[in-house]
N, C-alpha and C positions, 0 to 999 in steps of 0.2 A: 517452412522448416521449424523445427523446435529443437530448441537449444535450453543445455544444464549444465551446473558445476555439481559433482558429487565425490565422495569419498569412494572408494574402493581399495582394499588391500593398505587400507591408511595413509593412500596418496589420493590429494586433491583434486580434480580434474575438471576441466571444463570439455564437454561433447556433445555431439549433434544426435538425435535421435533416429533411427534407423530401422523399423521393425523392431521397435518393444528390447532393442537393443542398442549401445551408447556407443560411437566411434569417437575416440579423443580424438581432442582437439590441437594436442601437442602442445597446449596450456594451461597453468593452473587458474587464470581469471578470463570471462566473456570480455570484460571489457577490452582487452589487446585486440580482440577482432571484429565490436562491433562497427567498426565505420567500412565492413565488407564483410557482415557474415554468409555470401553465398562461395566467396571466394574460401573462406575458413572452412565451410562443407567440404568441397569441392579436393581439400586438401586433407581431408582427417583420415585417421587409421583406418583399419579392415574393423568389424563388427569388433565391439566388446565387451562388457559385461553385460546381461539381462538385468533390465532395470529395476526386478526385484531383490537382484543381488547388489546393491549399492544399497546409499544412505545419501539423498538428495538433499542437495544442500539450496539457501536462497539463492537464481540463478547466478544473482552477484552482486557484492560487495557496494554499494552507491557513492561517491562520494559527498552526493546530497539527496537530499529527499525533501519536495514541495508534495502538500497535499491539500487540495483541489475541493471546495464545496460546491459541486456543480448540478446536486440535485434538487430543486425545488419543494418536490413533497418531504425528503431528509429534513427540510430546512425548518417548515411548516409542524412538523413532527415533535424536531428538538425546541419548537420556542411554544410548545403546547398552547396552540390557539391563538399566541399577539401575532400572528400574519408574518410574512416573509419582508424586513429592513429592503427599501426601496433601493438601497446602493448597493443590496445584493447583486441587484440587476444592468448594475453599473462594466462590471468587470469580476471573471475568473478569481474573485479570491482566494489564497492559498496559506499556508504558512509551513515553516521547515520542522521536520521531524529528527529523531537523532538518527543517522546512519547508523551510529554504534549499534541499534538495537536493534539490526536487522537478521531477522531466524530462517530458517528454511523450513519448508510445507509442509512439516511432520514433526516440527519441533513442539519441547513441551514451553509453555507459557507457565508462570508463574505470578501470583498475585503481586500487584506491586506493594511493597510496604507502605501497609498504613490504610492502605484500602478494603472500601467493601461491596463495592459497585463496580466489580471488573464488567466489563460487554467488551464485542465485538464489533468490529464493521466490516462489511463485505465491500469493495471495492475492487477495480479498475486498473492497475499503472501501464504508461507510456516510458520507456527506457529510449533515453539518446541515443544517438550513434555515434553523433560528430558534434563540434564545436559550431554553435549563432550565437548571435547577435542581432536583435533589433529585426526580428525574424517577420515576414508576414506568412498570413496560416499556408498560403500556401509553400511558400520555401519551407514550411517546419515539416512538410510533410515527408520529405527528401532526410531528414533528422531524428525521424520515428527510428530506432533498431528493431523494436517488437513490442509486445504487449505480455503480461502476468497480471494473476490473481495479486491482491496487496488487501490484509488480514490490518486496519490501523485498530492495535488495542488499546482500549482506553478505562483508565481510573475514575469512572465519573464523579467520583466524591473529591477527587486531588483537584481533576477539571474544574467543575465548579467553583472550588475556593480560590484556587489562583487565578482564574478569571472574575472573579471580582474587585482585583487590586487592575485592570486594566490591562493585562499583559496573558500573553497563553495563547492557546494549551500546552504547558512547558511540560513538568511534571507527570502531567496527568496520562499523558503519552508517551512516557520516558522508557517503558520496560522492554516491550515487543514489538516489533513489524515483521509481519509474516507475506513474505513474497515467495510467490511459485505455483506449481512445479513447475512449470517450461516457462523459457520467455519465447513467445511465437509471434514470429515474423508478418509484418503486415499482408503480405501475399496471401495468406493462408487466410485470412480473414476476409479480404477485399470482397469476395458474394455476399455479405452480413453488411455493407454497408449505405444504407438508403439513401434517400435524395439528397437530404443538407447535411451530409457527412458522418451520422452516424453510426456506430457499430450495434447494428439490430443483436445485438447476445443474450440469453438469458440468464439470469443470476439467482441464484436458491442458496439459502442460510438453513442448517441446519442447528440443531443443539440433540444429543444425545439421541439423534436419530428422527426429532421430529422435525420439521418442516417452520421455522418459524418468520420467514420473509421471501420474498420474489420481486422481481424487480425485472426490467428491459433496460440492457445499458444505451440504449438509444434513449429513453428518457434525461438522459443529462441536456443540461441547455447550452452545452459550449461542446463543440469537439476537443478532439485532444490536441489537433494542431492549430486550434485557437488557442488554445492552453498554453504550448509550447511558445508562442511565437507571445504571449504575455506575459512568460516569466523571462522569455530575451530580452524584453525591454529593458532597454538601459543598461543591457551586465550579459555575458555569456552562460548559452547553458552547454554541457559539455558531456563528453562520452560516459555515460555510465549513469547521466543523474535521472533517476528517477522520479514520476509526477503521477500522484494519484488522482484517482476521481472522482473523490468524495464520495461519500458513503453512498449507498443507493437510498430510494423511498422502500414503503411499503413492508417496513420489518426489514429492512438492512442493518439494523441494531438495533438492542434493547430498550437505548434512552426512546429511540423513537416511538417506540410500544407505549412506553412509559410515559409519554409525553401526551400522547393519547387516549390514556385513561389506562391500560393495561396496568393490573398489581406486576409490581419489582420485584423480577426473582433475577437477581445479578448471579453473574455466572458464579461457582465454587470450584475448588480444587476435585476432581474424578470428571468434572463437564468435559465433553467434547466435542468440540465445533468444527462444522466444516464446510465449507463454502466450495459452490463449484457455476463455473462458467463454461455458456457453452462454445464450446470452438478453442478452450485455452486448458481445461481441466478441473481440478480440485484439489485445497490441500486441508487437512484434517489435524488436528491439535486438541491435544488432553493439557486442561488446567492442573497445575500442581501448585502447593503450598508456595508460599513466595521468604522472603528475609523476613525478618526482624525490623520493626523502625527502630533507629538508632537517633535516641531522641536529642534535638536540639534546643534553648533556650528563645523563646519569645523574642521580640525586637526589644534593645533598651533603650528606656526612655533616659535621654542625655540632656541635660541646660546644653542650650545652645552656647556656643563659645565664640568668639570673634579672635582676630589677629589684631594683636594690638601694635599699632607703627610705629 
């Protein structure tokens, strides 16, 4: 099954998809039914609007978002040639992105201020369904809701600088996540996945209509409910949050082009990206102008002071 939230008639809607048409869900968020979305089918309206009569929004709202370096050639790509950190291989590392900045599959991106190296990444996510803890891979897999496209856009000129102080990717990530169009239910996929658990998918980046990455998301080295079951550890993960899958190899982004030797043509404001997987869809995005930097003062250098007792 494949499941959305969209606009129509300028109310919000969450609906199951039906023959190229949307049956509400009799709610304005997925997340109210993902811990039984067969049961929420099962319950939705008669046929209704043709889904080129809506305005499709991200399936849903996250209340967090982990994002997943699980590609090895990605990895190799961005560190142009010093080889892939041996503790990569340690453990699924991740780090949280903003919810706030989550778009829907059609939305326009915007430069972030201050940048000039906007790129994309083509990516993966796993959406919860229900609440773990301390999960192993295989309870996580009972915790999957579905699967979307997930669009992580990045600054790589913000990137870079504030990962040099130690800390990040904060900023550099701040503007955009582009999740969708459907989130699609593991059933739908379970033919696509091979012996050690992965989803055989294909994945293709476009820019402006050319071709400029491919990738098999079975090349990741962790499943997704390895994933799931290591961001349980220690802490719950919970209805709605979403886990990307780290960017793919082989031209899943710019930097990695670039990291390779390819000349830097970072995306501009008219580009159009679009990213599609097989078995889940595609969503498409025109860069536009972004703010203004609104500029702040340097750090001050202060004498240090004591409390005097």
């Amino acid at each position: 099954m494949r499941f959305a939230t969209y606009l129509h008639d300028g109310r919000k809607q969450a609906g199951v998809l039906d023959d190229e048409r949307l049956r509400p869900l009799g709610t304005a968020s997925l997340i109210d039914v993902l811990g039984d979305l067969p049961g929420a089918a099962a319950l939705a309206g008669p046929a209704g609007p043709h889904v080129s009569e809506v305005r499709l929004l991200a399936p849903l709202q996250p209340p967090t978002v982990r994002d997943f370096v699980t590609f090895e050639e990605h990895v190799e790509g961005m560190r142009a040639g010093s080889g892939v950190p041996e503790q990569w291989y340690a453990a699924p590392t991740f780090y949280f992105g903003n919810p706030y900045a989550v778009i829907g599959p059609h939305d326009d991106v915007p430069v972030p201020p201050g940048s000039e190296l906007l790129d994309f990444e083509l990516e993966v996510a796993a959406v919860i369904s229900r609440e773990g803890r301390d999960l192993t891979p295989e309870q996580a897999r009972d915790h999957i809701a579905g699967y979307t496209i997930f669009n992580d856009w990045s600054a790589r000129d913000l990137q870079t600088a504030e990962m040099a102080v130690g800390l990040g990717p904060c900023k550099g990530k701040d503007t955009a996540t582009t999740l969708g169009p459907w989130l699609v239910t593991p059933d739908e996929l379970e033919h696509h996945r091979d012996a050690d658990g992965l989803l055989h998918l294909e994945l293709t980046a476009e820019v402006n209509g050319r071709v400029v990455g491919s990738d098999l998301l079975s090349n990741m080295s962790w499943t997704f409910e390895e994933m799931v079951a290591y961001a349980s550890r220690g802490t719950a993960v919970r209805p709605g949050d979403v886990l990307g899958s780290g960017t793919c190899g082989n031209g899943g982004c710019l930097a990695e082009l670039w990291g390779r030797g390819a000349e830097r043509h970072p995306l501009r404001p008219g580009d159009v990206v679009t990213l599609t997987v097989e078995g889940i869809g595609a969503v498409s995005t025109t860069v536009v102008p972004g703010a203004e930097v609104k500029p702040l003062p340097r750090a001050r250098r202060r004498p240090r002071r004591t409390i005097t007792p």
